[in-house]
C-alpha positions as CSV (number, residue, x, y, z in Angstrom):
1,X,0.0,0.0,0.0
2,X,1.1,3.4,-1.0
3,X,0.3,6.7,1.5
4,X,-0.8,9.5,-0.5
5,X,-1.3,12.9,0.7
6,X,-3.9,15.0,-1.3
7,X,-4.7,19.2,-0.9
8,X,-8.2,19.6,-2.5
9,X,-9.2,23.0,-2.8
10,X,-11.3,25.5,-5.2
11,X,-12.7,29.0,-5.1
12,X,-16.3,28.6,-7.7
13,X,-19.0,27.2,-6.9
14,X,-20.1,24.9,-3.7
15,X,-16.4,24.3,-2.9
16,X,-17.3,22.5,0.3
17,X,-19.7,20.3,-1.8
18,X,-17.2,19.9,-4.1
19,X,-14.4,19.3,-1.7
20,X,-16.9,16.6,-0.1
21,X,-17.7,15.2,-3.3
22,X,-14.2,14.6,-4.1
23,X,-13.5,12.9,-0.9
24,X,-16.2,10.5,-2.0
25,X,-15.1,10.2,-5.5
26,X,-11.4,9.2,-4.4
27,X,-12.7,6.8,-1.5
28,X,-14.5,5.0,-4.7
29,X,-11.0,3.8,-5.6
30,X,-8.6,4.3,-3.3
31,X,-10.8,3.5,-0.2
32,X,-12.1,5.5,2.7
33,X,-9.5,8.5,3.9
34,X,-7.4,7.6,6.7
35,X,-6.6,11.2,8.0
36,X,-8.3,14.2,6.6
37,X,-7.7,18.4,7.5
38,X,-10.0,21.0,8.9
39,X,-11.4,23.4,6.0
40,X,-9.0,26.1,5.3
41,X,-10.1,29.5,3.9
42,X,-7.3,31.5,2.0
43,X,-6.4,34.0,-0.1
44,X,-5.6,33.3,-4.1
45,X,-1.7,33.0,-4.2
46,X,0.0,33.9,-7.3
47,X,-3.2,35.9,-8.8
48,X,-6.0,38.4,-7.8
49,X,-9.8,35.9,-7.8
50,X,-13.2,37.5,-6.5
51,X,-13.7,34.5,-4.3
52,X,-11.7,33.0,-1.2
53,X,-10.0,29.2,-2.0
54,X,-11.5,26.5,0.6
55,X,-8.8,24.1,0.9
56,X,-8.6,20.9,2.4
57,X,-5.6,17.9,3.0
58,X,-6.6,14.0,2.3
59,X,-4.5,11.2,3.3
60,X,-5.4,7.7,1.7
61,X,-3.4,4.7,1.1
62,X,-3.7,2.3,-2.1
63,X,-2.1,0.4,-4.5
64,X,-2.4,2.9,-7.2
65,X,1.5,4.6,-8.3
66,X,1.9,8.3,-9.1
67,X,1.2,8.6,-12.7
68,X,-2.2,6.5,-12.0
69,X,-2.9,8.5,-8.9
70,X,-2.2,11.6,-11.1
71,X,-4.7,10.5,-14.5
72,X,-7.6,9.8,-11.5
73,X,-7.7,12.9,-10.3
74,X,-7.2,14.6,-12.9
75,X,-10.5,13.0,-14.0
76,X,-12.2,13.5,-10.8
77,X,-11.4,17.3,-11.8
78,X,-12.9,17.0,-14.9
79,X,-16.2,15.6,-13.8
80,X,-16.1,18.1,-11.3
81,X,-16.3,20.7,-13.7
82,X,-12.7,22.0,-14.1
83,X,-11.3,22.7,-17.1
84,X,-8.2,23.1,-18.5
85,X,-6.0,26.0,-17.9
86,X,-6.0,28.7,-20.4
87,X,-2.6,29.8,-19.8
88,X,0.4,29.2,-18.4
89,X,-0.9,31.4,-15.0
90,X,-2.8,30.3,-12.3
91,X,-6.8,30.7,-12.5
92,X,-10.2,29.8,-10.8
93,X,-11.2,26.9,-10.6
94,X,-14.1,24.5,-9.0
95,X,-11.8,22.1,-7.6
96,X,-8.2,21.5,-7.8
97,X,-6.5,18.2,-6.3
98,X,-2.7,18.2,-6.2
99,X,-0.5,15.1,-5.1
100,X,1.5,16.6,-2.2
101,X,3.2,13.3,-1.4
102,X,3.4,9.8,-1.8
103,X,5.0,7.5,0.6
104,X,7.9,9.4,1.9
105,X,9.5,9.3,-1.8
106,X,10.9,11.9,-4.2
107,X,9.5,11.1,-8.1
108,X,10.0,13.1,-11.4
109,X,7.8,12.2,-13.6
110,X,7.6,14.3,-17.2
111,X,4.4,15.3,-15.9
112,X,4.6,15.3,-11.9
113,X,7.0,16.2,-9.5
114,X,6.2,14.7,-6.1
115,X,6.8,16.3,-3.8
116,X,4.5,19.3,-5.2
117,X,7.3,21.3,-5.2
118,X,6.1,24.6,-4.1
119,X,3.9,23.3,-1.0
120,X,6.8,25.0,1.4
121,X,6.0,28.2,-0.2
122,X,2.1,28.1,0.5
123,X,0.5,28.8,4.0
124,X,-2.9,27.5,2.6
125,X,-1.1,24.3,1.6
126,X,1.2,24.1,5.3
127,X,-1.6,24.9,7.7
128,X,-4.1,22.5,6.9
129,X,-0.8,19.7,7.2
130,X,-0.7,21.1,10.4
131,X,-3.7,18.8,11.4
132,X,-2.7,15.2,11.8
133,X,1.3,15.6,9.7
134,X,3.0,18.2,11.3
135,X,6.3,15.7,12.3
136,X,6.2,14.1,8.6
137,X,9.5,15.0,7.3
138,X,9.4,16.5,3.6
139,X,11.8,13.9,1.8
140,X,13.7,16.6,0.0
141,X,14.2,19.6,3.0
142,X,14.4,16.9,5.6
143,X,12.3,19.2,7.8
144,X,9.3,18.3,9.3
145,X,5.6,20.4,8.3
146,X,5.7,22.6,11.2
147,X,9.4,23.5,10.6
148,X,8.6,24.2,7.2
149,X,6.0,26.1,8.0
150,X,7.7,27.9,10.3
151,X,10.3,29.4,7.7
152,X,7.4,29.9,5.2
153,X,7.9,33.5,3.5
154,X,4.1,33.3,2.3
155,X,1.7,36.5,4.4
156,X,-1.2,35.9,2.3
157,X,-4.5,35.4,4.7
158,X,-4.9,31.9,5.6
159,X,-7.7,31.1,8.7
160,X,-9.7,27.6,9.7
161,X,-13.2,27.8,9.1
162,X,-15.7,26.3,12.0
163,X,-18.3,24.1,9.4
């Protein structure tokens, strides 16, 4: 069994329906979560949106590997109603579900890099880690979540919401 640790998150639409839904469309495959994150509320990082992102962190384990990890979630974010990016910059979006880490391994993969190699640089990504994997060491910084997020440069406004 591989550990895989999922950030879900959107800013259109019923994100927490969405973020629910995708819980449920994941557990279809990859069985039911064992650890999953408060909702966080944060500001868009790396572009101005109208709307908040609602993000959330998923643990599951499974046999699935990376690249067939990546192609099911990708489709999960297609039936979801996301489409594909217009541009090379970042966008809204109804649900977005990126592959933080898997196992306690490092993977380059033409079209994933695991770990997601910015998650040290994103509050919205660290706090919700916070929750159940702050000692998980990240396999490349060989620091633990909360010492990452500790050092994080990143101001933007990041606050748990009470659902």
């Amino acid at each position: 069994m591989n550990t895989q640790i999922l950030l879900l998150g959107g800013n259109q639409g019923d994100v927490i329906g969405s973020l629910k839904k995708s819980i449920g469309l994941l557990s279809e495959r990859l069985g039911q979560p064992i650890l999953v994150s408060e909702y966080y509320e944060s500001e868009a990082w790396g572009f101005e949106a109208e709307q908040n992102f609602i993000n959330q962190v998923v643990e599951f384990n499974s046999v699935l590997d990376p690249a067939e990890l990546l192609d099911f979630t990708q489709k999960i974010e297609k039936e979801l109603g996301r489409n594909k990016k217009t541009g090379t910059h970042y966008e809204s979006r109804p649900i977005d579900i990126d592959i933080l880490f898997f196992n306690d391994k490092q993977i380059e993969l033409p079209r994933l890099t695991i770990p997601h190699p910015k998650l040290h640089e994103r509050r919205f990504t660290l706090l919700p880690l916070l929750d159940h994997w702050a000692d998980f060491v990240h396999p490349v910084f060989q620091k633990n979540i909360l010492q990452l997020e500790e050092s994080c440069q990143d101001a933007g406004m990041v606050k748990k919401l009470s659902v």
